[in-house]
N, C-alpha and C positions, 0 to 999 in steps of 0.2 A: 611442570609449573602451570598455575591454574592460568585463563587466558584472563588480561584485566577487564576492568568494565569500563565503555567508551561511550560517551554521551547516555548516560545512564540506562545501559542495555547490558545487561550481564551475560556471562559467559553461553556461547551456544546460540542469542539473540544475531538476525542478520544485520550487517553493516556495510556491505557491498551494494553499488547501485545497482548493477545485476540480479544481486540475489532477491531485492527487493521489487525489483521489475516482474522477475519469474512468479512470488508469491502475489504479489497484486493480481497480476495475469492470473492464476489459478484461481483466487477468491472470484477474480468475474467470473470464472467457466465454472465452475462449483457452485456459483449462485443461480446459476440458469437464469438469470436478467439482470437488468442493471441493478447497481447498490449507489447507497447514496454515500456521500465524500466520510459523513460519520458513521455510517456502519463499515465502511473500511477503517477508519483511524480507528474504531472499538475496538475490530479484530486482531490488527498489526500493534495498535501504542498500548492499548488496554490491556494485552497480556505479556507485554515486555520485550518480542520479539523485534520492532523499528523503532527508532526514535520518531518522534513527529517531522522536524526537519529534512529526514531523508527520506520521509514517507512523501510527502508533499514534492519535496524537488522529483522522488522515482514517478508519482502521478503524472507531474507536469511535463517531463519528460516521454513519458510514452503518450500522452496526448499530442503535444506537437510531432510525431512522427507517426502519427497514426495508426496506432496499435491500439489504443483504447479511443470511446468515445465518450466528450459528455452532452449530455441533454438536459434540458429544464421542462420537466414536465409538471404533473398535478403534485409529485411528491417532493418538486423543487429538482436541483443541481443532482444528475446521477451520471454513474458511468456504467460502460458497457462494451464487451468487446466487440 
């Protein structure tokens, strides 16, 4: 039975807060510096893989625990691990 589609992320797309912590975490380590808040939502909501809402809560979430960092520099609001 195919898996359903949940907040409009089809089959295969992550929905777990975990799993979306882990892939956040890699796009900072695979960008070799910080990214700014939309070139994450391009990579994660753009291609179907997170919803936006659980994109945003998994960000805000590893920032208050201090895994990720954000800074306001010359390119505005980034993160970085």
């Amino acid at each position: 039975m195919a898996e359903p589609v949940l907040a409009g992320i089809p089959a295969g797309g992550l929905k777990e807060g975990h799993e979306i912590k882990v892939l956040i975490c890699y796009l900072l380590v695979s960008a070799g510096g910080a990214l700014r808040w939309e070139e994450i939502c391009e990579v994660c909501c753009g291609e179907g893989l997170v919803d936006y809402f659980s994109l945003s809560t998994a960000t805000q979430e590893l920032e208050r625990y201090g895994n990720i960092l954000s800074l306001v520099g010359e390119r505005g609001l980034v993160y970085q691990i």
